[in-house]
NULORO-501473 format. One record per residue (C-alpha): residue in one letter; residue number from 1; x, y, z; chain. Coordinates in pm, 1 decimal, padded with zeros to 6 digits, m for minus. Each point is the difference from the previous one (the first is absolute). Example, Ala and Ser with C-alpha at 12.3 -4.5 7.8 and 13.67 -1.06 7.14 Angstrom:
<seros>
SERO rest  nr       xx       yy       zz kette
SERO    A   1  01230.0 m00450.0  00780.0     A
SERO    S   2  00137.0  00344.0 m00066.0     A
</seros>
This chain:
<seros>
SERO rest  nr       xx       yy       zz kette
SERO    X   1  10148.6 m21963.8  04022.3     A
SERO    X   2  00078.4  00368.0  00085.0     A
SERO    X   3  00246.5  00175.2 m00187.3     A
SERO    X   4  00306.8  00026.5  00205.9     A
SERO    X   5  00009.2 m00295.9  00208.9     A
SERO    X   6  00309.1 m00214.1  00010.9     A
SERO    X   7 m00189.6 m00297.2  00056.0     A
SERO    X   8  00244.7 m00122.3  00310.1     A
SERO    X   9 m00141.7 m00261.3  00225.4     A
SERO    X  10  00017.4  00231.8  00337.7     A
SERO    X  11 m00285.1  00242.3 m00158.9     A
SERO    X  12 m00348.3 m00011.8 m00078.6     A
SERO    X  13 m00054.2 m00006.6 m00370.3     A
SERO    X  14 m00282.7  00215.2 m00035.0     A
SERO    X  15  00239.5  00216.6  00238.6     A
SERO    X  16  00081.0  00390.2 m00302.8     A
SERO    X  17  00366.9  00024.2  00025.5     A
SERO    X  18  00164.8  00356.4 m00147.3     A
SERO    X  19  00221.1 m00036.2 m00289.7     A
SERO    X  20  00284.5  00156.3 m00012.4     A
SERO    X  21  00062.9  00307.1 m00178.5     A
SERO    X  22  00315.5 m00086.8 m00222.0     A
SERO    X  23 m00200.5 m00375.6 m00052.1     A
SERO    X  24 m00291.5  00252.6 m00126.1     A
SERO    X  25  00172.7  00164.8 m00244.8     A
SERO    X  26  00143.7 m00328.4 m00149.4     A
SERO    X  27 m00394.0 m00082.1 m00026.6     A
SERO    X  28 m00138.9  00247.3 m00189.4     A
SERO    X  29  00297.0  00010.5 m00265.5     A
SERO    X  30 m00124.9 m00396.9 m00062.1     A
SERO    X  31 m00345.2  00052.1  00040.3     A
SERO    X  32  00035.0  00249.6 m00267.3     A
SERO    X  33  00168.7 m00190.2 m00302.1     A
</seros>
């Protein structure tokens, strides 16, 4: 599944979706420890 996508039942699933910038941050810091 592409990174990004919320996974709701109105959108494709192989359908990128942008993730937000503050949600981004949050990311790294975890994917980091």
């Amino acid at each position: 599944m592409p990174i990004g996508n919320t996974g709701g039942a109105n959108v494709n699933p192989l359908k990128p979706m942008p993730i937000p910038k503050n949600l981004q941050k949050l990311l790294l810091v975890t994917v980091k420890q």
